[in-house]
C-alpha positions in Angstrom: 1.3 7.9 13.9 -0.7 5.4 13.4 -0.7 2.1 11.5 -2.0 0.2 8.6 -5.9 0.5 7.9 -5.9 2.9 11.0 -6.5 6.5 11.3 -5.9 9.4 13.0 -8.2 8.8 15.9 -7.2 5.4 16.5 -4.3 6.4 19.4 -7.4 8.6 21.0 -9.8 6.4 20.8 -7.7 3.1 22.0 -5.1 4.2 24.2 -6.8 5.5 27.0 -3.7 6.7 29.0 -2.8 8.2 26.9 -4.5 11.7 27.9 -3.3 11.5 31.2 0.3 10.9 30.0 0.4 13.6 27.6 -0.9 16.5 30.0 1.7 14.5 33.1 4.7 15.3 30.3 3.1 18.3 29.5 3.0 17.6 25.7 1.5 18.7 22.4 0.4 15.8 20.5 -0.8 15.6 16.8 -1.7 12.3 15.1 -1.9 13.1 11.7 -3.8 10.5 9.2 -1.8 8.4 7.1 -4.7 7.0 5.0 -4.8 3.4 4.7 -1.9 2.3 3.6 0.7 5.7 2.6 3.7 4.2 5.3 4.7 7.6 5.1 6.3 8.0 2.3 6.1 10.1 -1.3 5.0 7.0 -3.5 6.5 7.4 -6.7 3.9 4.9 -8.0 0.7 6.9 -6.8 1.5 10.9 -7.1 -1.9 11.5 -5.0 0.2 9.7 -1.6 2.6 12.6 -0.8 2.8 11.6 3.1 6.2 12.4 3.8 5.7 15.8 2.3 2.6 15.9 4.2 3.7 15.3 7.6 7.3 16.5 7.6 7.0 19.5 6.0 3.2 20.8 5.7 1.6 19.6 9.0 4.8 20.4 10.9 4.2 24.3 9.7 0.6 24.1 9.9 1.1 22.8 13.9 3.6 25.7 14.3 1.4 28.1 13.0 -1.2 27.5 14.8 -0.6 26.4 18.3 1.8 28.1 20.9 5.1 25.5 20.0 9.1 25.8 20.5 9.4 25.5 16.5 13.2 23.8 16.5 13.6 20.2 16.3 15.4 20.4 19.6 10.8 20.7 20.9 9.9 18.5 18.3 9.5 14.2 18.4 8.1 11.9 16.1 7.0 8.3 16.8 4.5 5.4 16.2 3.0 2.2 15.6 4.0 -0.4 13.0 3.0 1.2 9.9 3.6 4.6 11.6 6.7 3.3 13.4 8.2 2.6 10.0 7.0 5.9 8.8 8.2 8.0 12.1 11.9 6.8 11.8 11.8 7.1 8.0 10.9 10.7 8.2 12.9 11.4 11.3 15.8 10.1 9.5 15.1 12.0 6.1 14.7 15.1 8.0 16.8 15.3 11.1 16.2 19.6 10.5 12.8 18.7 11.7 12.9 16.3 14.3 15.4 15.8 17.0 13.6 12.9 18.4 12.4 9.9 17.2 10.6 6.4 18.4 8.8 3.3 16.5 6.5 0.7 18.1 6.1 -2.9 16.7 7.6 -0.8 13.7 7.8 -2.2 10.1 11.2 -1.1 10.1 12.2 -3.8 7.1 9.7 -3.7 4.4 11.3 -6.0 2.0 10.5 -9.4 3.4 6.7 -8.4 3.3 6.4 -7.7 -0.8 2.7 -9.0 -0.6 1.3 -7.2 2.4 -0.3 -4.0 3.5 -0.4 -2.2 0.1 3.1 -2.0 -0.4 3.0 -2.7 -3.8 0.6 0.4 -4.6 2.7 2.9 -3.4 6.1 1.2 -4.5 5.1 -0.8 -7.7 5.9 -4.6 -7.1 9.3 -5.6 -5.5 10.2 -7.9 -8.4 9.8 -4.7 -10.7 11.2 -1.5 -9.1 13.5 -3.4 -6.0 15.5 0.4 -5.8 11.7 1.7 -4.9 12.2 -1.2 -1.9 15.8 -0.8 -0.8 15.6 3.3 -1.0 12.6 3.3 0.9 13.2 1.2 4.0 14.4 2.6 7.4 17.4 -0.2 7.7 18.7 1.1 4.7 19.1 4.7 5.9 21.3 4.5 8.3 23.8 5.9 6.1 21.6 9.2 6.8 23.0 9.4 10.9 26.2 10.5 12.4 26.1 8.9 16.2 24.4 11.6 18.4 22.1 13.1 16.0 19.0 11.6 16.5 17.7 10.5 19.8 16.1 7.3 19.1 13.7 4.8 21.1 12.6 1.5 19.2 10.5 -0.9 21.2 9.2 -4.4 19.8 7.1 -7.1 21.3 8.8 -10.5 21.4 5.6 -12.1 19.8 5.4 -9.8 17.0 5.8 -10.3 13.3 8.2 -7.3 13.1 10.2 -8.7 15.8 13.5 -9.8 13.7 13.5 -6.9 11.7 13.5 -5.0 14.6 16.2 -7.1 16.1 18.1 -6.1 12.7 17.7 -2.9 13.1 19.2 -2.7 16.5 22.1 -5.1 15.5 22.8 -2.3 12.6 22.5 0.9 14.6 24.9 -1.2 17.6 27.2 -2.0 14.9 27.1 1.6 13.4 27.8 3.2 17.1 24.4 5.0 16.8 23.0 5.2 20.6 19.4 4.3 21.0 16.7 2.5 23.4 15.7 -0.7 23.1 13.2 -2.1 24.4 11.7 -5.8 23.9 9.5 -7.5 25.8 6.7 -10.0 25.9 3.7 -9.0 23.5 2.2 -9.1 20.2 1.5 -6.7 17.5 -1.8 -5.4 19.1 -3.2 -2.4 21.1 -2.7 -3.9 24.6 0.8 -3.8 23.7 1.0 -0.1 22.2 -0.7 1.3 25.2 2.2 0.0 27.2 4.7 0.7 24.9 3.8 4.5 24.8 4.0 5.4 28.3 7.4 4.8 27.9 8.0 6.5 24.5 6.3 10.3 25.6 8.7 9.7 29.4 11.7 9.2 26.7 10.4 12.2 25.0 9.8 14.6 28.1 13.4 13.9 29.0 14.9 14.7 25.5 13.1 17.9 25.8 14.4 18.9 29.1 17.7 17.8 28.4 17.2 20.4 25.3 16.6 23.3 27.8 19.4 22.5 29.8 21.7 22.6 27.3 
């Protein structure tokens, strides 16, 4: 999924690997758009941004119905990039019936300490108003939602990048919490020459959840 003020073409159009390492893993991939600013949720301030209904439930049957998929979340991942990183474990982790896999990249896995930014507001109301919109609606706080095992999980963040603490939260809580997951940090910023890296890894983390699947 892609991020804020993206769309649906952007992982096509600037991750050029990404082709190649789709057909080497022998993957379906869908990028659905999240508009410009949804992070992926139901916004109980704007009825018209039903994203997580969208994706997890609507496009998920759509995709089933009309392509030749294993429809069980044991052949079914979700990931993405900041906006969409946020929005992949936050649906992953709303609907574990769905998805068995789940990554985020340069993810906005906190979204409280950004109240001002990246249309937030719209789709929440302001923080000062409706903070239970905030704390119900960001990934950190769902962790309550997993049992360790449930979810395979692969987080990676740039050590550059704006969303790098929250990340580092994140892992701190899901370490502290016994949920296993990857994760990965390494030099880089919150840009595409990152992402393109970052993803090779993320469909190879995929592949082997899926075969591990089968031979269970």
């Amino acid at each position: 999924m892609h991020g804020y003020s993206g769309n649906y073409s952007d992982w096509a159009k600037k991750a050029p690997n990404l082709g190649q390492a789709v057909d080497a893993n022998q993957l379906i991939i869908v990028c659905p758009d999240g508009n410009y600013g949804s992070w992926y949720f139901d916004s109980p301030a704007d009825p018209s941004f039903k994203y997580e209904t969208y994706v997890a439930s609507e496009l998920v049957s759509w995709v089933d119905s009309h392509y030749k998929t294993i429809k069980n979340r044991q052949a079914r991942a979700i990931t993405g990039l900041s906006m969409g990183g946020h929005g992949a474990l936050y649906l992953a982790f709303r609907h574990q019936d769905v998805f068995g896999a789940a990554g985020s990249m340069s993810g906005g896995v906190d979204i409280r300490p950004f109240p001002n930014n990246w249309d937030m507001a719209k789709r929440l109301g302001t923080y000062a108003q409706f903070p239970e919109r905030w704390e119900q609606n960001t990934v950190i706080n769902l962790l309550h939602l997993l049992t360790p095992g449930a979810l395979s999980l692969i987080i990676d963040c740039g050590t550059d990048d704006f969303f790098f603490r929250v990340n580092n939260n994140l892992h701190d809580k899901l370490l502290e919490r016994n949920i296993a997951h990857d994760y990965t940090t390494r030099p880089g910023a919150h840009n595409w020459n990152y992402w393109t890296n970052a993803v090779t890894y993320q469909l190879l983390f995929m592949r082997q959840f899926f075969d591990k699947q089968k031979r269970e």
